[in-house]
N, C-alpha and C positions, 0 to 999 in steps of 0.2 A: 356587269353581266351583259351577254350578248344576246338580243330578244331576235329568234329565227319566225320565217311566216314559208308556208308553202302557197302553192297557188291554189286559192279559190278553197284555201282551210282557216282553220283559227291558229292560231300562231301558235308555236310549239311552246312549254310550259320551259320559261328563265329557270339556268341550271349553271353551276359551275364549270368552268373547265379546269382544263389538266394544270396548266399554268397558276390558275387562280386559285387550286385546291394546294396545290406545292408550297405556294406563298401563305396560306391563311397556316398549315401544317408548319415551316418553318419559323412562322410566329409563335406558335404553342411551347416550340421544342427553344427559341431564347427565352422565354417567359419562366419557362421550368427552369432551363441551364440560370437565371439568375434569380430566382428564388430558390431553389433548392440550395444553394451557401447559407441564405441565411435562415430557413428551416432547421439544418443543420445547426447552426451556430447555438439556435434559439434553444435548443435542446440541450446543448454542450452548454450552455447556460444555466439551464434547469439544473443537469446532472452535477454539476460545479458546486450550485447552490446546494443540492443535497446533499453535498463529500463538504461543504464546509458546516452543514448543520450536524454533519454525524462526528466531526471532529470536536464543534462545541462542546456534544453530549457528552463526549469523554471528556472533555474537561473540565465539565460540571461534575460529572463524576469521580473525577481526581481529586478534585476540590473537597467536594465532601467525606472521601474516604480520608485524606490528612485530616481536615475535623476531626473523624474520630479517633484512626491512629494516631494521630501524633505524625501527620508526614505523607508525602508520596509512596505509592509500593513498591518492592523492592523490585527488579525485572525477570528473577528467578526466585524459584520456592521447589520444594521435595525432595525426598528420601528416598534412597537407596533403601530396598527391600532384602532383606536378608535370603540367602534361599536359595535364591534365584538358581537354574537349574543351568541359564547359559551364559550371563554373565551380572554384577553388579552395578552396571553402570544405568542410569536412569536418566530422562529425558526430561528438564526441567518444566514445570507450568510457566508462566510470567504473568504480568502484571493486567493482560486483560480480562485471566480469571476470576480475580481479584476486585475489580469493583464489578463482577457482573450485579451486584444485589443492587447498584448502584445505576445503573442502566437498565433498570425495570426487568430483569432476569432473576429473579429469583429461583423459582424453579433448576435453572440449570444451573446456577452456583447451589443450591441444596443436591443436587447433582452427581458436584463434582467432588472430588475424594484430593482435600488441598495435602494428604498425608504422602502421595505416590507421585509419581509423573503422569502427563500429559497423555502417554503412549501407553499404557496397561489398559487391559481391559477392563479393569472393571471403572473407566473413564470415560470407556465410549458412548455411553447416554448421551453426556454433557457435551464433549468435544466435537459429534458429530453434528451437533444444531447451530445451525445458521444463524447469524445474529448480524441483521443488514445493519444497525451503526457499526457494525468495523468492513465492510464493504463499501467503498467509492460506486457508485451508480457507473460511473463511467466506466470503470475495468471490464474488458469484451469477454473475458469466460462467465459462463453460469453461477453463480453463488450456489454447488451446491458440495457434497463433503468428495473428498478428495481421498481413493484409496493409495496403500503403500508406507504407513505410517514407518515411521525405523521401530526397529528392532535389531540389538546391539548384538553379535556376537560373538564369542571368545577373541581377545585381543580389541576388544571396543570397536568392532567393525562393524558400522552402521550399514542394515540391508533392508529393503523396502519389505514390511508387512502389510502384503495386499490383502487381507481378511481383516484390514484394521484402517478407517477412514478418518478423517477429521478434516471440520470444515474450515473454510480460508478467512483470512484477513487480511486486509490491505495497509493498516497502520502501523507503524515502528516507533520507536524511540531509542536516539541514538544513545552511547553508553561516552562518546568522544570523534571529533574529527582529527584524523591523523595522516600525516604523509606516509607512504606504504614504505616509504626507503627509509625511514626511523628504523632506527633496531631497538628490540622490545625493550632492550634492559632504559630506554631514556623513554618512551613512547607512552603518555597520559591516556590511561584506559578510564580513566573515570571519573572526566570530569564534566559531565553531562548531567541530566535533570536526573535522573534516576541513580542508584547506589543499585548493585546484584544484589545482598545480602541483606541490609537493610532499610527501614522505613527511614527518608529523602527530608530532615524538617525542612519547613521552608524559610528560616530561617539563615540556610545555608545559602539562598542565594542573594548572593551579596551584589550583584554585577542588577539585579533584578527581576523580578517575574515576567515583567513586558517586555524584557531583553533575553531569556531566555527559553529557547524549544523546549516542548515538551513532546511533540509527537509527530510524525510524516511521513508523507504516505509513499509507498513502496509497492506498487501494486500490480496486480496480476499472474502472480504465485499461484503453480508453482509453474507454468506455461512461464517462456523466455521471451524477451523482448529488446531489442535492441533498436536505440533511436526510433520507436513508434514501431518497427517491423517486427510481426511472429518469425521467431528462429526452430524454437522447437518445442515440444510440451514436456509431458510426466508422465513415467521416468524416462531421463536418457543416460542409460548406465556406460556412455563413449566420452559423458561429460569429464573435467577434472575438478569440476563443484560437486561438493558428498551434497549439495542441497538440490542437485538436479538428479541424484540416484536415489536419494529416502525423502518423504516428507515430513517435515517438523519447519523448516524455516519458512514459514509465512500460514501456516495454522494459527487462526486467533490462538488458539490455548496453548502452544508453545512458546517459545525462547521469544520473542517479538521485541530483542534488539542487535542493535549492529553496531561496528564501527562505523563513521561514515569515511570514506578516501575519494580520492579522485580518477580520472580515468582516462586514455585515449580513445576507447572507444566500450568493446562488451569486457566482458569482467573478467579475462584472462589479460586485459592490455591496462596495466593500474599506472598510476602516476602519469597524470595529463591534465588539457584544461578543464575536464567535464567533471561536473557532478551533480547537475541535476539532468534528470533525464537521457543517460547516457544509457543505460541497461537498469532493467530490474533486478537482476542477481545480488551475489552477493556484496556487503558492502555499499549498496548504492541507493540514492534516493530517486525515486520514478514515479512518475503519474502520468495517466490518458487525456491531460487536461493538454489544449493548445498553450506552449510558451512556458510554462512554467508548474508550477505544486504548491497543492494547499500545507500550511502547516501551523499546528498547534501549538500557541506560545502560551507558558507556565502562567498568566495570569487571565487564561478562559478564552481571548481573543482566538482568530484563525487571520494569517497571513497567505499572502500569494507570493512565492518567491520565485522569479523567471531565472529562466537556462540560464543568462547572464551573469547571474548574479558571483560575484568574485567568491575564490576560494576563504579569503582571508576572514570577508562576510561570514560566511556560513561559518568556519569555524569559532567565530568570536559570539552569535548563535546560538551554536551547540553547547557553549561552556559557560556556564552556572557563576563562575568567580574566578573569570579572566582577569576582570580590571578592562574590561574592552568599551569602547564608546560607539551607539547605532546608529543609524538614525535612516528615516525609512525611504529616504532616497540613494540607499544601495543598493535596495532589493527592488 
């Protein structure tokens, strides 16, 4: 600092200058620029930790529901209602319904009506409650219910019923990984941790429990995301995904499985190198995690599998009793 004296005064009171206040000011602003990464980070760490303790839960909760059943849930459940005034076709529950008693929900599995689908109303108590173990901390929309459920009609044409919400989930579990150029009549639908139809013994998995997926996360449904960027929200009826014009695909209490494929890029561009992290749509495995997604292996653990990680990997993974050998320096 620069000490001033007038004549025949006491000397003017030490003060910054312009120069010296720029410099202390552009100190502050690198201080911040190089803390604020790892603030950031610290948090995407917390949030990481949270989405891998909410994936344990379910698979503590998996765990226990084959105790009793005899097996894993099956990924679809419900009946078609006779009657019906505009069409038959019913929008299945799946399997996060299913252990809610199991994940401290009782109440909303007493709830839920396991006799109907997902989308009837007399569902909407249960479906529209938020239930943050199937929400990733990290996913940027709000956890809260989501209008526009489907509703089918004549000719099974799914159309958004905005007087009818249900809240989201971030987890999936694949039903198979398939190359999208296979044609259906050769193309393994089901050989994945889960069966549609029935209770999954675990006996069936012959390849192993530590070697194979049971759950992963898919998130930020029904909002669109490609490589990290918002593209566009809910609904967008210009989409040629029916799961960007009605909601069901990513409500915890719906359908909550997929094939998994691969991608060039969003989910109109299939067969390429990507499949983690490529888009959220359909088909695709996605997380808000830097580099890579959590995911749920059938014997309770949580793994982190990075973007890199080979196609061949992940489909030997997904499958219950390939005969595939892992080991954890692929992923």
């Amino acid at each position: 600092m620069i000490r001033h004296y007038r004549a025949g005064r006491e000397p003017i009171r030490p003060g910054f200058t312009l120069i010296e206040l720029l410099v202390v000011i552009a100190i502050i602003a690198v201080l911040i620029a190089l803390l604020l990464p790892a603030v950031q980070a610290a948090r995407e760490a917390a949030r990481r930790s949270s989405c891998t303790n909410n994936l344990k839960q379910v698979g503590i909760a998996m765990h226990n529901y084959a105790d009793v059943m005899g097996g894993f849930p099956p990924t679809a459940f419900g009946a078609s209602r006779p009657g019906l005034s505009d069409t038959a076709t019913e929008q299945f529950g799946g399997w996060c319904a299913q252990i809610l008693g199991y994940i401290e929900q009782p109440q909303v599995f007493a709830a839920y009506n396991f006799n109907w689908g997902f989308n009837v109303p007399q569902n909407q108590t249960a479906v529209k409650t938020v239930i943050s173990t199937y929400i990733c901390p990290s996913t940027p929309r709000p956890p809260t219910p989501v209008a526009g459920v489907v509703r089918f009609t004549s000719g099974s044409k799914g159309v958004p019923d905005m007087s009818k919400s249900a809240a989201p989930g971030d987890y999936f579990t694949a039903r198979s990984f398939a190359d999208p150029w296979l044609p259906a009549s050769v193309r393994i639908e089901s050989d994945g941790a889960l069966d549609m139809k029935n209770h999954m013994p675990l006996q069936q998995f012959t390849d192993g429990l530590s070697n194979t997926m049971l759950a992963y996360e898919c998130a930020g449904k029904p909002d669109y995301y490609v490589r990290g960027k918002y593209v566009h929200g809910f609904p967008t009826p210009s989409s040629s995904q029916p799961a960007d014009q009605w909601w069901a695909h990513g409500a915890w209490a719906g359908y909550m499985n997929m094939r998994i494929i691969s991608f060039r890029d969003g989910q109109d561009e299939e067969d390429g190198p990507c499949v983690i992290n490529c888009h959220n749509g359909w088909n695709a495995v996605y997380a808000f995690h830097p580099g890579g997604v959590n995911t749920l292996v059938c014997d309770g653990s949580v793994r982190f599998f990075k973007e890199s990680t080979a196609k061949s990997v992940i489909r030997a993974f997904v499958s219950r009793a390939g005969n595939e050998i892992l080991s954890s320096d692929q992923y």
